[in-house]
N, C-alpha and C positions, 0 to 999 in steps of 0.2 A: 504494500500500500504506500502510496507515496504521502512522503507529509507535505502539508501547508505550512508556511511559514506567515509570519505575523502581516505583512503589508501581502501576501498572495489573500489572505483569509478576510483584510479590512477591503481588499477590493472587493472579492466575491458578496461580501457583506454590504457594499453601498450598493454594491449592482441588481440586488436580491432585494432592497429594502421596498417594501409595501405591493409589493408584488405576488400578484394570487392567479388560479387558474390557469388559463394556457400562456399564459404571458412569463408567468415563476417557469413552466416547464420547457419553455422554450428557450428563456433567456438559463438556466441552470443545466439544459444540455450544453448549451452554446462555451458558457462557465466550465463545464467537466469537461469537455473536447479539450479546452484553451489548458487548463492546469491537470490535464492530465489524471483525473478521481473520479469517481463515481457519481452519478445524479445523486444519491442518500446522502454522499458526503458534502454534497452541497446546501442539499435542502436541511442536513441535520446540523450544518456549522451557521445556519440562517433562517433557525426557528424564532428564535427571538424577533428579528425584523419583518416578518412575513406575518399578515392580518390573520388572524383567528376565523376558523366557520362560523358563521352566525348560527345561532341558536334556535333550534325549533320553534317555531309557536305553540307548539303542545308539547313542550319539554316540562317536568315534572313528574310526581306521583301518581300513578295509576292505578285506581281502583275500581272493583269490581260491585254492585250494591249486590250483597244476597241477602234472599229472602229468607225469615224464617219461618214460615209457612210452610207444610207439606200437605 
């Protein structure tokens, strides 16, 4: 595995920063071709800079009502 050094990794990082969907995956192959590492280790030294998935609308507790009736 080849290492990243510190100004290889703060590039990959500014070039990676706020970028999601096909945009993170194109510009992160482009990234891994150039230094020579894997997509993962792009996307995994540029978790922090890259937007979160937004949150379901029905994310939360789910329950079921039963009845006590037979």
């Amino acid at each position: 595995m080849t290492k990243l050094g510190s100004k290889s990794k703060a590039l990959i990082i500014d070039a990676m920063s706020g970028l999601s969907g096909r945009a993170a995956r194109h510009q992160a192959e482009l990234l891994a071709d150039r230094f020579g590492v894997s997509i993962q280790t792009i996307y995994h030294h540029t978790k922090d800079v890259r937007p979160t998935r937004a949150r379901r609308s029905d994310d939360g507790a789910h329950r079921a009502e039963l009845s006590d009736e037979t």
